[in-house]
C-alpha positions in Angstrom: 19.1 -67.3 110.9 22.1 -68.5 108.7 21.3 -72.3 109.5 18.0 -71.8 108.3 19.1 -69.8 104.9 21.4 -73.1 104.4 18.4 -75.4 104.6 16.5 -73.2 102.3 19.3 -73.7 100.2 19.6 -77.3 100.4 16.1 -77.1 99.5 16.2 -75.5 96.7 18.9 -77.6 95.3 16.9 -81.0 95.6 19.6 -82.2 98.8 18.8 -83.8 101.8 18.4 -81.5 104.7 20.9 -83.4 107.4 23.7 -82.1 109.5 26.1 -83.3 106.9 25.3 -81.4 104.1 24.0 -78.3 106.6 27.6 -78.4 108.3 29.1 -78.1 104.3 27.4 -75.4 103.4 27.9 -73.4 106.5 31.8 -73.8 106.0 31.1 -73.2 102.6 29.9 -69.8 103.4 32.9 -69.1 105.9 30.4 -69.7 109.2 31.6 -70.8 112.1 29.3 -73.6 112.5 27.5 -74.3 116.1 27.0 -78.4 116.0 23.8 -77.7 118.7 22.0 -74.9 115.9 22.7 -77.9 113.5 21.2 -80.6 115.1 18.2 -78.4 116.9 17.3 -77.4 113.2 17.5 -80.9 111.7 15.7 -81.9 114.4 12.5 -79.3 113.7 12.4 -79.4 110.2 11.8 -83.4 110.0 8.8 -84.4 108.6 7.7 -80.8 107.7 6.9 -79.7 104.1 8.9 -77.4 103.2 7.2 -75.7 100.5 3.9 -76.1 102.4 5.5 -73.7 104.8 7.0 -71.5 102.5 3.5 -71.3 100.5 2.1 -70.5 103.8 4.0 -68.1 105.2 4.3 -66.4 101.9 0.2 -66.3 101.6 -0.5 -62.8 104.1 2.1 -61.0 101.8 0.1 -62.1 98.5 -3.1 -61.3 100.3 -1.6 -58.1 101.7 -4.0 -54.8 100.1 -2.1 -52.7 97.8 -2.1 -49.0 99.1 -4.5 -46.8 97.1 -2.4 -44.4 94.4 -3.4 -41.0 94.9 -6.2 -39.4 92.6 -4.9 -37.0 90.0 -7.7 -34.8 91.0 -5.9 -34.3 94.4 -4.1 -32.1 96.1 -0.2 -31.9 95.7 2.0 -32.6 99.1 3.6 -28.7 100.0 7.0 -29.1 99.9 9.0 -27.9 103.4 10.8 -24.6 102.9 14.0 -24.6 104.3 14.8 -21.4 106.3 16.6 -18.5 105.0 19.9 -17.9 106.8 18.9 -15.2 108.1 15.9 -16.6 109.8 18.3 -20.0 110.8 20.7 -17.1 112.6 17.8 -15.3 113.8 16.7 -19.0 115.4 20.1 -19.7 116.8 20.1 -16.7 118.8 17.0 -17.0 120.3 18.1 -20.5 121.1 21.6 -19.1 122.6 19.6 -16.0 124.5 17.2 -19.1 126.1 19.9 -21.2 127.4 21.6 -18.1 128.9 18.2 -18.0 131.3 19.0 -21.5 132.4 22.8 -20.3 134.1 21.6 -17.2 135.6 
């Protein structure tokens, strides 16, 4: 995912997008580079549009419906009450008592 990042970034800075510059800015970033990753991804990105791509893959989030805000006129969410320690010990022991069945 790093190789791709780095061609973003070429991008982004106006550079060409060849191993070259892809191999500098992986070292710049303290990567250990993979010369196959940096070829393969050269390799697929020719004679794509990058911001074409980016436009479209960035499309279903802009389209994506907003969630609805709740109503004033509705009800409030309960808060959970936590347990009282009596109840919590009262819980344990009932716990402890049921795992005693399971040894005899």
């Amino acid at each position: 995912m790093e190789y791709v990042y780095g061609a973003l970034l070429l991008h982004s800075a106006g550079q060409k997008i060849d191993e070259a510059n892809l191999k500098k800015v992986m070292e710049a970033a303290g990567v250990k580079t993979d010369e196959a990753k940096i070829k393969a991804l050269v390799a697929s990105l020719e004679g794509v549009d990058i911001e074409e791509a980016i436009s479209k893959a960035a499309a279903p989030v802009v389209a994506a419906p907003q969630a609805a805000a709740p109503s004033e006129g509705a009800p409030a969410e309960k808060k959970e009450e936590k347990p009282s320690e009596e109840e919590q010990e009262k819980a344990e022991e009932e716990a402890a008592e049921g795992l005693g069945a399971l040894f005899g």
